[in-house]
matplotlib code that plots the C-alpha trace (Angstrom):
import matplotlib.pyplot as plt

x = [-2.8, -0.3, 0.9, 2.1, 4.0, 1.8, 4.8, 5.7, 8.6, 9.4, 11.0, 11.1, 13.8, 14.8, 12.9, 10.2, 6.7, 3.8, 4.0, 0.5, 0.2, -2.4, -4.3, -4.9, -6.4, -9.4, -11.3, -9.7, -13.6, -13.2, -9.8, -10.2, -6.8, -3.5, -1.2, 2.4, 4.7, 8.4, 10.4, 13.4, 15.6, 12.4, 9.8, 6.8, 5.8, 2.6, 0.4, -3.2, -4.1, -8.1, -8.2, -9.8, -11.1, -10.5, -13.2, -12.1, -12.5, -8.9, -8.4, -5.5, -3.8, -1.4, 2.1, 2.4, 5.4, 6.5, 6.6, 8.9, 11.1, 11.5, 15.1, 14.0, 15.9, 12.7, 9.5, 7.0, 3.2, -0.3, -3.4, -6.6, -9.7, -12.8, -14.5, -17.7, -16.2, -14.9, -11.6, -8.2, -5.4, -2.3, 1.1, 2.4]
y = [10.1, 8.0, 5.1, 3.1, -0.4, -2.1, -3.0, 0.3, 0.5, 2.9, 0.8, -2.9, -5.3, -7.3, -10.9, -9.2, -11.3, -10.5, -7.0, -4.8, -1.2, 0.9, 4.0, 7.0, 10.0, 12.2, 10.1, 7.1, 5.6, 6.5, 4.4, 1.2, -0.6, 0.4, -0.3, -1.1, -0.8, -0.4, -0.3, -2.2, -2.5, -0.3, -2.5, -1.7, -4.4, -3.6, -5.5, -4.3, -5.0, -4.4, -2.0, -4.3, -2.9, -4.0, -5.1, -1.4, 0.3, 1.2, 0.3, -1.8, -3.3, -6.8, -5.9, -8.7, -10.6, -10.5, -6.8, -7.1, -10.2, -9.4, -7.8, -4.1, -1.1, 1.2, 0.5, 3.1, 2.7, 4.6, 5.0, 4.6, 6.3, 7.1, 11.1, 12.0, 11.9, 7.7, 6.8, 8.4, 7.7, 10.1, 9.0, 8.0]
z = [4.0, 6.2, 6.2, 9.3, 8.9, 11.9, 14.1, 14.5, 12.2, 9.6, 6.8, 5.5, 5.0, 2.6, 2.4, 5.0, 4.7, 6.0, 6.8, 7.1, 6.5, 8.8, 6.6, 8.2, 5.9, 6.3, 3.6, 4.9, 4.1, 0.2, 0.4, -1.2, -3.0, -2.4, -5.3, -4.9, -7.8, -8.6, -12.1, -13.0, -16.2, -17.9, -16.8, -14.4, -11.7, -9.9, -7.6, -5.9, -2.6, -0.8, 1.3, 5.0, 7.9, 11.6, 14.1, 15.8, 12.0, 11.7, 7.7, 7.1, 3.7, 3.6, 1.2, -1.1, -0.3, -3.7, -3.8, -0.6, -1.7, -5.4, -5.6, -6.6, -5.8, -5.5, -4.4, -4.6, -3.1, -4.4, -2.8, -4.7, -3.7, -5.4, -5.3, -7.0, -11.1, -10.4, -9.6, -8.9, -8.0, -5.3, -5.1, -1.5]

ax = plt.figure().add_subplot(projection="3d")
ax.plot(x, y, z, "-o")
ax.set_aspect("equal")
plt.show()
């Protein structure tokens, strides 16, 4: 799986909005939520974002702006896909 910040850069700043991920994987189609998460002072902040498709079927998800505004140290982001047993889910 890759993941592709949609203006071609390879890394957010701080107080970013607005910023869209492009999916590329082999079961891109199975894709369906990316999760983004971090940790701070023991506690675990996640938010879920849909997976969307473009017009031209390239699959796409929106960041939350909280996830890029809060003032974490590390953010981490999972992809959620489905296979034939239900859900799992593969650290990115």
């Amino acid at each position: 799986m890759k993941l592709t910040i949609k203006d071609g850069r390879d890394h957010f700043y701080t107080f970013d909005t607005n910023r869209i991920l492009l999916l590329a994987a082999t079961d891109e189609d199975m894709i369906n939520q990316v999760e983004f998460s971090t940790e701070e002072n023991g506690e675990t902040v996640s938010w879920t974002s849909d997976v969307l498709t473009q017009d031209n079927g390239i699959k796409y998800v929106q960041v939350p702006n909280e996830f890029l505004n809060g003032d974490y140290t590390r953010l981490v982001c999972y992809y959620v896909a489905l296979d034939s047993n239900g859900e799992y889910t593969r650290q990115k």
